[in-house]
C-alpha positions, 0 to 999 in steps of 0.5 A, a space after each residue: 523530502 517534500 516541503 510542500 507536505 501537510 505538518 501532519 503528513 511531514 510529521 509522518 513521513 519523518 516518523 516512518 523514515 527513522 523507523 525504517 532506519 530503526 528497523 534496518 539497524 535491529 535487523 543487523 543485531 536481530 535478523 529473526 525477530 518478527 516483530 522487528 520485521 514486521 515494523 520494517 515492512 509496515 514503515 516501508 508501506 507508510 513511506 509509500 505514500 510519500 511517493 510519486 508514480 512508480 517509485 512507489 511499487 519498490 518501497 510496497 515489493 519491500 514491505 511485502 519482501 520484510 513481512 513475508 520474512 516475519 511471517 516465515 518466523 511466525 506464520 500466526 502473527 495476525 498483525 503481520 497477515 493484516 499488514 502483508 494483505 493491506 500490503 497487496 492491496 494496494 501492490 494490486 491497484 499500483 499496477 494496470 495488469 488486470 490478471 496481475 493486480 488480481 493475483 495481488 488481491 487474491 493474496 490480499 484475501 487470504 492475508 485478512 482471512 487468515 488474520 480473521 482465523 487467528 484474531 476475529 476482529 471486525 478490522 480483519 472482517 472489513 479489510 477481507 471485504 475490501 479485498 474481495 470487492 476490489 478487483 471490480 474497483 480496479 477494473 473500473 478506475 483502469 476504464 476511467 483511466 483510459 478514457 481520460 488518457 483518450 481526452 488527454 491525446 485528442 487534446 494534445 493532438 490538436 496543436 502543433 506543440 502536441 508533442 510536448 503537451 501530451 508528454 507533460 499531460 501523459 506523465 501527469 496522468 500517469 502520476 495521478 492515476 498512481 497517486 489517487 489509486 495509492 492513497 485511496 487504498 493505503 488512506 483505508 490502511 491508516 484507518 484499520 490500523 488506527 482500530 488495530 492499535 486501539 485493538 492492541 491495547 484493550 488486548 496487550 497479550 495479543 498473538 
């Protein structure tokens, strides 16, 4: 746990944590409920911001592992698409491969338009726009990517310690590019969901 956390983001990060925890418990009573699955994978998506550079892919292949699951038990559950689409959003701008990452949004798109079908909401509708925009954003941010790694190596190049300058300096881009890419994607996350919870409860018989 990182100290230098926010309050809120503290407050977050332990809130996901022992719903992870929860989650993984009710999984032993009850491996096929749905919803227990589907909370599991939203809290280990959240957790994914608390991460730093790779360490994060594991935690979202987890969450789309858990809401895969809750969706093969209930293939209409809105909430669960939506969130296994937010899921491969962001899976696809965590890698650099650009056929990869598009396969991810591809995936994304259908999530979101399959939740659309079940519940139309206009949550559904901008998140399916987000995805169909995003390969374009990815390809952008990898030519913004590499032309700072090119400022970086001319950089380090210059001077004899270079070597050890352009590890730190590459790793800290590396770590950057992780960090601005997650938390752009999963920031829109957060503010969906927050509509999708406001969502729930005007419509509490909700599918």
């Amino acid at each position: 746990m990182d100290d230098g956390l926010p309050q809120t983001d503290m407050e977050r990060l332990v809130f996901f944590e022992a719903m992870r925890e929860r989650c993984a418990a009710e999984y032993l009573r009850s491996p096929h409920d749905p919803e227990n699955l589907t909370n599991w994978g939203n809290a280990l998506l959240e957790l994914a911001h608390f991460q730093q550079g790779d360490e994060s892919v594991p935690l979202v292949e987890d969450s789309i592992s858990k809401l895969e699951a809750a969706l093969k038990i209930n293939p209409k559950k809105h909430q669960t698409l939506w969130i296994l689409g937010n899921a491969h959003t962001c899976h696809g701008f965590l890698v650099a491969d650009v056929l990869e990452a598009s396969e991810h949004f591809k995936k994304a798109a259908t999530c979101f338009q399959d939740a659309y079908n079940e519940e139309p909401s206009e949550v559904y509708s901008k998140s399916l726009e987000m995805a169909r925009q995003a390969p374009l954003l990815h390809q952008e941010l990898q030519v913004q990517l590499a032309s700072q790694g090119m400022a970086i190596n001319a950089s380090s190049s210059s001077s004899r310690s270079g070597n050890k300058g352009k590890k730190k300096k590459s790793s800290k881009r590396s770590d950057l590019a992780y960090d601005v890419l997650g938390w752009v994607v999963l920031a829109i996350g957060i503010v969906a969901w927050v509509g999708m919870a406001n969502m729930a409860k005007a419509a509490p018989s909700a599918k």
